[in-house]
C-alpha positions, 0 to 999 in steps of 0.5 A: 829563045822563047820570046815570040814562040810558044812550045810543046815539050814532050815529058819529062822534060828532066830526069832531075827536078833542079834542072827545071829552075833555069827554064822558068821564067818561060813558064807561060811558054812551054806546054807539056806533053803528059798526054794521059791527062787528056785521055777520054776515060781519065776526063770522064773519071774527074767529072763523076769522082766526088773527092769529098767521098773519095775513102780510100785510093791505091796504086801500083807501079811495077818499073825496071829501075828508078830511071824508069820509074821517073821516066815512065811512072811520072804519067800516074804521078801525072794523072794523080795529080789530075785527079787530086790536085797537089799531093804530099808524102807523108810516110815511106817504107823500103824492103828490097825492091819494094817501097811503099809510100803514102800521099795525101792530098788537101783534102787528106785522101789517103792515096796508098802508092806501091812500086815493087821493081821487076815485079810481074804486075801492071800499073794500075789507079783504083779509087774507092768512092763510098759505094762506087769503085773506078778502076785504072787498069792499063792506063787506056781503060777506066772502068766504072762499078757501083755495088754488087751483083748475083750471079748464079754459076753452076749450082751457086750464087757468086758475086761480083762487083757491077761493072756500070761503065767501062771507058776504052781509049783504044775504042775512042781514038782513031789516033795514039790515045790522049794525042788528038785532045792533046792537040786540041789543048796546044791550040788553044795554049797558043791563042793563050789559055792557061794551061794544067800540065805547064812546066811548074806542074812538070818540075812538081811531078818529076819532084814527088817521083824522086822523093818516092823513089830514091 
């Protein structure tokens, strides 16, 4: 049914990573719709990010459910990978509605992952980068820190982590966040370019997020 046609897919395509296996010989034709990739903020975080000083990286995912969790949270699985290429589970803890798992990726970057179920918090990336701190929080807006500065607040001196750059989606995009560079990738997906978030990349994210998860 794909022979001649070229496709967008919104994600995740599949709540179940198996059902991907049928569709892949038409790889090369199906685009996927993980449009936080193409988010100004997040472009800009892998331009400036050095990975070979990348220290540490934490991320939080309060969802409802595990539905959720691979429905939703599959678009940090997304960025992540973004970031940091492929990535590998290596340890996973589980009390009650929180689990906590550890991935790391080629280059052995530590990435601490945290998804605690009906908690009241938000999703959030921080990446820490010697010196410098980036900071994910809604998904719309990255900020940018290096060092720290003084400032004086009342009759003492408090200090605060310097906030360089802050990149707002919402301030960028006269249309939803991501859709219009999105549209620009499709485009170009169809005069055939080889693209990122292809269905091999979609299978591998809705993978990791059942192995975080279940």
């Amino acid at each position: 049914m794909f022979n001649k046609k070229k496709i967008f897919i919104e994600k995740p395509i599949f709540d179940n990573s198996k059902n991907f296996n049928k569709f892949f010989k038409f790889t090369k034709k199906i685009f996927v719709g993980y449009n936080r990739i193409f988010y100004s903020g997040i472009s800009n975080l892998k331009k400036n990010i050095k990975l070979n000083k990348v220290l540490n990286v934490i991320v939080k995912c309060p969802e409802e459910s595990r539905k959720q969790f691979i429905r939703n949270s599959c678009h940090i699985i997304s960025i992540l990978k973004f970031i940091f290429g492929d990535l590998k589970l290596i340890k996973k803890i589980k009390k009650g509605k929180f689990i906590f798992c550890l991935l790391k990726n080629k280059e052995n970057i530590p990435i601490s992952f945290y998804i605690n179920f009906n908690n009241p918090d938000n999703f959030s990336i921080e990446i820490f980068e010697n010196r410098k701190r980036y900071y994910i929080s809604p998904i719309e807006t990255v900020k940018f820190y290096k060092g720290i500065e003084k400032k004086r607040i009342g009759n003492s001196h408090k200090y605060f982590p310097k906030n360089i750059k802050t990149i707002n989606e919402y301030n960028i995009n006269k249309f939803k966040p991501g859709f219009l560079n999105q549209t620009k990738n499709f485009k170009k997906f169809l005069k055939g370019k080889q693209i990122f978030n292809n269905l091999i990349l979609a299978k591998k994210i809705i993978k990791l997020a059942e192995s975080i998860s279940k």
